[in-house]
C-alpha positions in Angstrom: 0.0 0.0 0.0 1.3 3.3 -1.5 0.0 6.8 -1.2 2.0 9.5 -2.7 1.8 13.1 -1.7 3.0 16.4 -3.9 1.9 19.9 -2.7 2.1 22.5 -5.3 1.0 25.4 -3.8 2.9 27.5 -1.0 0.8 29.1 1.3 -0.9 26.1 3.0 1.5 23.1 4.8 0.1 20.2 5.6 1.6 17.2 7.5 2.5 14.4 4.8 2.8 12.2 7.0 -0.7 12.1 9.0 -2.3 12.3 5.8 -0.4 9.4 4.5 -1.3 7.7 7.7 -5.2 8.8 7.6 -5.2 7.0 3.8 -3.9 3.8 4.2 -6.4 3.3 7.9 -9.1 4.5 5.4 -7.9 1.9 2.7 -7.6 -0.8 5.2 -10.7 -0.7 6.1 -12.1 -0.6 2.6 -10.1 -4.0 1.9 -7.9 -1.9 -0.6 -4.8 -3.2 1.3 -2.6 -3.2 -2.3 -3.8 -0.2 -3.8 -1.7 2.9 -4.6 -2.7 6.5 -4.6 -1.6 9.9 -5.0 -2.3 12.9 -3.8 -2.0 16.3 -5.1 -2.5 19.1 -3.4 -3.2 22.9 -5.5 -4.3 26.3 -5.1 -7.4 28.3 -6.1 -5.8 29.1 -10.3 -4.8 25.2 -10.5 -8.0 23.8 -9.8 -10.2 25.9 -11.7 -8.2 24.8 -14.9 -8.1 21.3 -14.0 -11.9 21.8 -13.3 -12.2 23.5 -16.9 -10.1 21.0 -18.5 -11.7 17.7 -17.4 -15.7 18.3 -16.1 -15.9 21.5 -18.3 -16.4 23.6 -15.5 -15.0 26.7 -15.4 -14.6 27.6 -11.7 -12.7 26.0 -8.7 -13.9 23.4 -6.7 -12.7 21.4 -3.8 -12.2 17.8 -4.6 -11.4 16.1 -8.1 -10.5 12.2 -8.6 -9.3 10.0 -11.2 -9.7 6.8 -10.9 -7.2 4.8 -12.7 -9.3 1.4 -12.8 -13.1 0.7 -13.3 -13.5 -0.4 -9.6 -16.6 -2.9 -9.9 -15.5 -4.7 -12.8 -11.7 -4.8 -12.4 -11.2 -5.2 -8.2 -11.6 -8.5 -7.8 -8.7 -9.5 -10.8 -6.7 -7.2 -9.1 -6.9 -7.8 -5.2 -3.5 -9.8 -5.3 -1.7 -7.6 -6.9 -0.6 -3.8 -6.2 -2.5 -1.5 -8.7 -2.8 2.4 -9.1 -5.9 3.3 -7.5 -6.4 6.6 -8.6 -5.5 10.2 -8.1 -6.9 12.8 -5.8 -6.6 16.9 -6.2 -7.4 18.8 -3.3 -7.5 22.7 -3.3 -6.3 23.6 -0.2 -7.5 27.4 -0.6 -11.1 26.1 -0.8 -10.3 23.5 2.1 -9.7 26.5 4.1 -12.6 28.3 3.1 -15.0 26.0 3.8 -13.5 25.1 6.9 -14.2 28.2 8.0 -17.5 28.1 6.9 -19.2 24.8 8.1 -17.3 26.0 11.8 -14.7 22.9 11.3 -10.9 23.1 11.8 -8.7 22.9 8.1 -8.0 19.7 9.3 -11.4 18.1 10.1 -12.1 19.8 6.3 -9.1 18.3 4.9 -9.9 14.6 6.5 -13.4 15.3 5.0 -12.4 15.9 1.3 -10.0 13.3 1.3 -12.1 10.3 2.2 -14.6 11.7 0.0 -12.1 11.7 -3.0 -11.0 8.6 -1.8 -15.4 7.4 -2.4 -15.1 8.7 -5.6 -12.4 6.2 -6.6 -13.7 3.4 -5.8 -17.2 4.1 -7.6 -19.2 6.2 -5.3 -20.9 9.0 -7.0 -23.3 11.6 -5.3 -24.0 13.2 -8.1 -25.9 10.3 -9.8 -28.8 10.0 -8.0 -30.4 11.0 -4.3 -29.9 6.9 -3.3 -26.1 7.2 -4.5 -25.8 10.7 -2.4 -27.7 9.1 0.6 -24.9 6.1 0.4 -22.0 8.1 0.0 -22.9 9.8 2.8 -23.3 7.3 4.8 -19.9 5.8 4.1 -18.3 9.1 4.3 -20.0 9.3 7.9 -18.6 5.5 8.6 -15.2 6.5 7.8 -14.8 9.7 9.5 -16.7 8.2 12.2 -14.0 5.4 12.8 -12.1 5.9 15.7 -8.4 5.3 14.6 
C-alpha cells in the first residue's frame, strides 16, 4: 500500500505524514490493502483549470479524482496484486474556506475531502442519484466516524 503526496502550492502546509497515515487506515478498512494513490495538493488558479479542463467547468472546486481502474469490474482481478488506484486533487485554498464556513478546523475539512475523493475512486458517485448521495454519505459518515 502506497500513497504518494505532492503539494504545489505555497501558502498552506500540511503534515504528509498524518495524511499518509489517515489514507492507508481509510484503505484498510475498505479492503484496498494493495492499492496505490496519490495525492496532489493545488491552489485556487490550478484547480479551476483542472476543473475546466476535465468536467468543463470553469470555476474552482474542492475535490477532483481519477480513478485509474473501473473499480466494480476490475477489483476482484486485481486484489492480489498492487495496482494504481487513482489520483486525488485537493485545493487547499477552498479546504480553508469551507472550513471556515461549516465551523470545522482545516483539518477536520481536509480529512473530509480526502475520504470523499478517496469514495469517488472506488465508484461512489453523489451526483448520480439522491440513493447514490444518501450512500456516500453514509460511508463518508462511517469512515470519519471510525475511531483510529
Amino acid at each position: 500500500m502506497k500513497v504518494y503526496i505532492k503539494n504545489q502550492q505555497r501558502l498552506i502546509k500540511v503534515n504528509h505524514q498524518r495524511i499518509r497515515s489517515l489514507l492507508k487506515k481509510t484503505l484498510r478498512l475498505l479492503g484496498l490493502h494493495k492499492a496505490e494513490l496519490s495525492i496532489l495538493f493545488v491552489n485556487d488558479r490550478r484547480m479551476r483549470i483542472l476543473n475546466r479542463q476535465y468536467r468543463g467547468v470553469d470555476k474552482t472546486t474542492d475535490v477532483l479524482s481519477f480513478p485509474q481502474i473501473e473499480y466494480s469490474s476490475q477489483l476482484s482481478a486485481l486484489s492480489s496484486q498492487q495496482f494504481v488506484l487513482g489520483d486525488i486533487i485537493i485545493n487547499l485554498h477552498q479546504a480553508k474556506r469551507q472550513a471556515s464556513q461549516y465551523g470545522l478546523t482545516f483539518n477536520e475539512e481536509l480529512k473530509k475531502l480526502l475520504i470523499h475523493g478517496l469514495l469517488h475512486l472506488i465508484d461512489y458517485d453523489h451526483e448520480k442519484s439522491r440513493y447514490h448521495k444518501v450512500k456516500m454519505r453514509a460511508k463518508e459518515k462511517e469512515l470519519l466516524d471510525f475511531k483510529r
